[in-house]
C-alpha positions in Angstrom: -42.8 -5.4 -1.5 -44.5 -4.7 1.7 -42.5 -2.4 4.1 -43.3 -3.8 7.2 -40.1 -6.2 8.5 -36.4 -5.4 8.6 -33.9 -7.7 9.3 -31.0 -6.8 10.8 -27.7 -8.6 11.6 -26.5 -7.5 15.0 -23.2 -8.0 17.0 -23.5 -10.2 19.9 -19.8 -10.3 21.1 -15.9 -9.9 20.0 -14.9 -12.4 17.1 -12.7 -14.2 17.4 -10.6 -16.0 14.3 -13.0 -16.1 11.2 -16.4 -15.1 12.2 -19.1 -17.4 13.8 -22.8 -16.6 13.1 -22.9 -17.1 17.5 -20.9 -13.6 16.9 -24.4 -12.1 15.8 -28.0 -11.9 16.2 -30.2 -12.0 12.5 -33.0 -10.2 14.5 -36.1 -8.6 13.4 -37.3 -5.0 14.0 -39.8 -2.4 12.4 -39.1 -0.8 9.0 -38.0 2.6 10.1 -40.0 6.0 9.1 -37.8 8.7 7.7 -38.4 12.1 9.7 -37.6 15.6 8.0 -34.3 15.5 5.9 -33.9 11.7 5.5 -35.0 8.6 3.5 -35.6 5.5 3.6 -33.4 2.8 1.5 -34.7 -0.8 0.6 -31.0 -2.1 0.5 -30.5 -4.8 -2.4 -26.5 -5.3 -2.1 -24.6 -5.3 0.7 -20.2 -5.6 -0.3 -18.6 -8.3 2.2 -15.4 -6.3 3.1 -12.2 -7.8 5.2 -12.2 -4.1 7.2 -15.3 -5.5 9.1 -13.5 -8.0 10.7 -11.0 -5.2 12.2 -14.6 -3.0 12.7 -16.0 -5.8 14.8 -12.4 -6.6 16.9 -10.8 -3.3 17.8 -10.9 0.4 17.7 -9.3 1.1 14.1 -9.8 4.4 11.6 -13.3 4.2 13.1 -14.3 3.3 16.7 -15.1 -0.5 17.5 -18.0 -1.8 16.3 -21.0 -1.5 19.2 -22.4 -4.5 20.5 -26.0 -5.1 20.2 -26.0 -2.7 17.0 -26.8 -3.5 13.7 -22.8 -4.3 11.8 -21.9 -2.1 9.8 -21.4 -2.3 6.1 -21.5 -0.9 2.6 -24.1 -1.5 0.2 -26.4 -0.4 -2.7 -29.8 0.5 -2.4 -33.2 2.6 -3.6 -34.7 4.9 -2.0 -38.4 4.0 -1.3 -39.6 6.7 0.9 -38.1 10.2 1.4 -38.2 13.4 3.3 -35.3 14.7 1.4 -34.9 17.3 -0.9 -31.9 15.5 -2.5 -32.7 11.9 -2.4 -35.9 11.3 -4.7 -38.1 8.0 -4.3 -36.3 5.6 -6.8 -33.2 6.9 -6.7 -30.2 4.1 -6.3 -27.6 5.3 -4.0 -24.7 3.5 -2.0 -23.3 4.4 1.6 -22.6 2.7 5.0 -26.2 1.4 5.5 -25.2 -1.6 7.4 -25.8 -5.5 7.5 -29.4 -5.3 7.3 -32.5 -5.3 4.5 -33.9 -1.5 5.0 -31.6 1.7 6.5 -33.1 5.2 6.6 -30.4 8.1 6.1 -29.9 11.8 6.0 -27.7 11.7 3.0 -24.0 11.9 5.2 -21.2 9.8 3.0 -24.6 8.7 1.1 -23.8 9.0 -2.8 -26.3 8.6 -5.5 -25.4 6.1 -8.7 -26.2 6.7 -12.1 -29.6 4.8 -12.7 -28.0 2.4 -15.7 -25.2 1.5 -13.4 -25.1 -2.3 -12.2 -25.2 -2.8 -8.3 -22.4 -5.3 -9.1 -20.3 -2.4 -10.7 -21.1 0.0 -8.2 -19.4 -2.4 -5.6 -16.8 -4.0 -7.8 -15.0 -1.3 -9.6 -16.5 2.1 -8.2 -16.5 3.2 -4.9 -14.4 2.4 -2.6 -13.1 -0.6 -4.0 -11.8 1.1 -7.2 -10.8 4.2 -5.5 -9.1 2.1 -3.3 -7.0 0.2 -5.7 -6.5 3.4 -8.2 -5.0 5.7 -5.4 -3.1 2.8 -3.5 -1.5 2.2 -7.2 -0.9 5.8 -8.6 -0.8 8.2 -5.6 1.3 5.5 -3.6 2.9 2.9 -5.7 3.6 5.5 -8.0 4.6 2.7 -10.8 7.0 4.0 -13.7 7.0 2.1 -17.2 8.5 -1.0 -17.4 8.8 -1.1 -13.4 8.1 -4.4 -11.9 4.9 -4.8 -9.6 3.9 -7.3 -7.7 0.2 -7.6 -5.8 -0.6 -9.7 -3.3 -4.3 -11.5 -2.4 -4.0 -10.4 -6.2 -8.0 -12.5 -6.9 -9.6 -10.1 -4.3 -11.5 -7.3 -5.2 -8.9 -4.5 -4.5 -5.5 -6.5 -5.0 -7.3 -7.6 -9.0 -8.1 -4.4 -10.1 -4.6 -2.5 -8.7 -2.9 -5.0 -11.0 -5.1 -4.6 -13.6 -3.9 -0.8 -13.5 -0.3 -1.5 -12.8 -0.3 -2.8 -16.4 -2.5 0.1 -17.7 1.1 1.9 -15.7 3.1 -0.1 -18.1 4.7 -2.4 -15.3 4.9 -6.1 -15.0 2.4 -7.6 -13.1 2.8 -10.6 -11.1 0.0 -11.4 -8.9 0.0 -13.9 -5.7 -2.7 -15.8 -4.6 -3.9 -19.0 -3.1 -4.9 -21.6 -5.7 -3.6 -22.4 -8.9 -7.5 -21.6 -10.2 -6.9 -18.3 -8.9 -3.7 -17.6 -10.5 -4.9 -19.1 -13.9 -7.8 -16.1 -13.8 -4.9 -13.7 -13.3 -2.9 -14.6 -16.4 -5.8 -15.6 -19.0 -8.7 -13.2 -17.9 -6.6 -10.0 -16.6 -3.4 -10.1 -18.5 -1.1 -10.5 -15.4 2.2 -11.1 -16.6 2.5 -14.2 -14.1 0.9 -15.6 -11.3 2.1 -17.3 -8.2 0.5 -19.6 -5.6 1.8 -18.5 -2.4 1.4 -22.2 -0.9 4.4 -23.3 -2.7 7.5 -21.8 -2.3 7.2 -18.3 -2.1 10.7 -17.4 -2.0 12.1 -19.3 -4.5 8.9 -18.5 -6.6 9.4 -14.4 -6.4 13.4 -15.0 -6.9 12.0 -16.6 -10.6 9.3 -14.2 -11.6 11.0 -11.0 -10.3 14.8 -11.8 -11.5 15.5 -8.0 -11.2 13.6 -7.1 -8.2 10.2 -5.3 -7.6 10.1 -1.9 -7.7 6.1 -1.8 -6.6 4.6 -3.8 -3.9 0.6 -3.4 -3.3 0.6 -5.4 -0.6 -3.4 -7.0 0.8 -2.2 -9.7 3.5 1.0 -8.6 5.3 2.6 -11.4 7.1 4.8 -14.2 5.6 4.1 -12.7 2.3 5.1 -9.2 2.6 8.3 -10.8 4.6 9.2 -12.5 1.4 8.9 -9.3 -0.9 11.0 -7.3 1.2 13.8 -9.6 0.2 13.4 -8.9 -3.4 12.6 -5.0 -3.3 15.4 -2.5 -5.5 16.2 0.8 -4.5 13.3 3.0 -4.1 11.1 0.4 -3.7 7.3 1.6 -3.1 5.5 -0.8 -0.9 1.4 0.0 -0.6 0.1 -1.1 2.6 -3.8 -1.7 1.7 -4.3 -4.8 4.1 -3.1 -7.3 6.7 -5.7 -9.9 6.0 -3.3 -12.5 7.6 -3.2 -11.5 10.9 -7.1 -10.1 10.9 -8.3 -13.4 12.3 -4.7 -14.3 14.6 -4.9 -13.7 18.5 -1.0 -12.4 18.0 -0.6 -10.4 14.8 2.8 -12.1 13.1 5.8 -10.2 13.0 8.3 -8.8 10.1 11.6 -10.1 9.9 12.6 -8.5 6.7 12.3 -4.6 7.4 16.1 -3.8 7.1 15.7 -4.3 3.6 14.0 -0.9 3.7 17.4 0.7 4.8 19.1 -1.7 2.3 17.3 -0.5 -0.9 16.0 3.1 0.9 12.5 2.3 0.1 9.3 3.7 1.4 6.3 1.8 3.2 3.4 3.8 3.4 -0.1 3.0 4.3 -3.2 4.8 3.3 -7.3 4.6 3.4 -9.4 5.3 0.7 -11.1 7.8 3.6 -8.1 10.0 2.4 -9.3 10.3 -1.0 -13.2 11.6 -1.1 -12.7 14.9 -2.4 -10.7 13.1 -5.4 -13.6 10.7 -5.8 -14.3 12.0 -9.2 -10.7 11.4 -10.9 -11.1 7.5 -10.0 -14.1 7.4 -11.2 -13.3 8.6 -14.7 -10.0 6.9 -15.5 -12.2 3.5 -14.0 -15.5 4.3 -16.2 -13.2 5.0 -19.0 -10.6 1.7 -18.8 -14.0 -0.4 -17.7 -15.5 0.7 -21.2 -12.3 0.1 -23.1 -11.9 -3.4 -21.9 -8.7 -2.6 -20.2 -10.1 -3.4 -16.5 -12.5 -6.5 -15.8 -14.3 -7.4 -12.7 -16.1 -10.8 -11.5 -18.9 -11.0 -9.1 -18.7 -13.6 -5.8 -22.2 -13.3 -5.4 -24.1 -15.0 -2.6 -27.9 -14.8 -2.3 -29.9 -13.9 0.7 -28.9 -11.2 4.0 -29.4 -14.7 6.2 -25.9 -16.1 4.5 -23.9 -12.5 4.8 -22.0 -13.8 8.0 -20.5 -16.6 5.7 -19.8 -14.4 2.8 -17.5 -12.5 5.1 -15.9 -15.4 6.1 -15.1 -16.3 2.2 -12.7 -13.0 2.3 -11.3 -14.3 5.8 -10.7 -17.8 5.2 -9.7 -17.0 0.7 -12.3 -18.9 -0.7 -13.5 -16.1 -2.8 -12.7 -14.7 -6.3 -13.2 -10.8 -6.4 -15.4 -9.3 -5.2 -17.6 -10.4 -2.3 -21.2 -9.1 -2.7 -24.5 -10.1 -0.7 -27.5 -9.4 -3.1 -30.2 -9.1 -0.2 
């Protein structure tokens, strides 16, 4: 492949709702050289994440996304020239390269994959996806056998494995999402004790799955959702706050009439970042390599071809027309 063109797409101006592609600029630049103590990666995955909606709207865990930059983004790539001691020619690695074809790096937050590991795999169950979901679950949720745990945008990437695990906890699992499809691929493919489409009604659906309560709540959307959980909670509930993806895309985020019930039942709400958890990146990764090889945790691929569609692969987490994991293959 020559390595002459990058493109890159760039933030134009503030989204607003779902994303437009009049949001960026697919523009066209040189294919960086790496000076001492960095490399060059030929990017050939890029993971479609909800956070870059919040990256490209407001000031967050990390400042606001520039405008006129290239957006930023996760993804897997190999290294195809290098200045580096540590980062060989050939070598696959993954970090924040951004939404573009070619990235060159000093090796900050850059981490190198085994060579027989799947891009797919890198993004769907390692990293910070399965970190993610594996510390939300057990550092959090902090499920007990025979606990009941509900998951919410339960078909994403996160919300599928954290209930995969929550069974591997000995809970059970009921998982809400947003087609009966979905909810069918949460009972017959991942073992999800019971499935619920939140476009029915919710209330009424939880009082009938859950008829003793939930004790764990990994909560992905926030809103009307996490509302109607909070009336079912017991005493010492954990709710995980992962995501809001329901008010990512609102003007006016929606508020939470149910938060008494925390007083109620003395639970705990807690929010986290998988940020938190890089110097415990190795545990995840060996209770995930070792379930993934056992059969006990499954992943699917929402795979869409070519870095020109990436600003509507974003929009399939924002608007729920994907199943798992989001990824771009460049």
């Amino acid at each position: 492949m020559a390595l002459s063109v990058n493109r890159q797409w760039r933030l134009k101006r503030r989204p607003t709702g779902t994303f437009s592609e009049a949001d960026f600029e697919l523009a066209t630049a040189p294919v960086p050289e790496p000076d001492d103590g960095q490399f060059l990666v030929r990017i050939t995955h890029l993971s479609a994440d909800p956070t870059q909606r919040i990256w490209a709207h407001e000031d967050s865990y990390l400042p606001i996304q520039p405008i006129g930059e290239v957006m930023r983004g996760i993804g897997v790539g190999i290294v195809e020239r290098s200045r580096h001691p540590q980062f060989l020619v050939g070598t696959t690695v993954s970090g924040l390269f951004g939404v573009q074809a070619f990235a060159v790096s000093d090796g900050q937050m850059v981490n190198p994959l085994p060579p027989d590991l799947p891009p797919e795999a890198a993004l769907a169950v390692f990293g910070h996806i399965g970190m993610t979901a594996y510390f939300g679950v057990t550092d959090i949720g902090k499920p007990k056998p025979g606990e009941t745990m509900v998951v919410s945008g339960a078909a994403g990437a996160v919300g599928s494995l954290a209930g995969q695990i929550g069974k591997i906890m000995g809970c059970r699992v009921i998982g809400i999402a947003g087609t009966d499809e979905k909810c069918e691929w949460l009972r017959s493919e991942l073992g999800f004790d019971a499935a619920i489409n939140y476009r029915g009604n919710l209330s009424e659906a939880l009082r009938r799955q859950c008829p003793g309560g939930v004790d764990v709540y990994f909560d992905n959307t926030g809103g009307a959702i996490l509302d109607a959980v909070l009336e079912r909670i017991n005493l010492k509930a954990r709710i995980v706050l992962c995501g809001m993806i329901s008010d990512y895309t609102r003007q006016h985020a929606l508020g939470i009439t149910n938060l008494r019930y925390l007083i109620f039942k003395r639970a705990r709400i807690e929010g986290f970042l998988v940020l938190d958890y890089g110097p415990r990146a190795g545990e995840a990764m060996q209770a995930l390599g070792g379930w993934l090889q056992q059969g006990r945790v499954k992943y699917k691929v929402d795979q869409v071809q070519g870095l020109e569609n990436a600003i509507s692969a974003m929009n399939r987490l924002l608007t729920g027309a994907n199943t798992s994991k989001v990824i771009v293959r460049v």
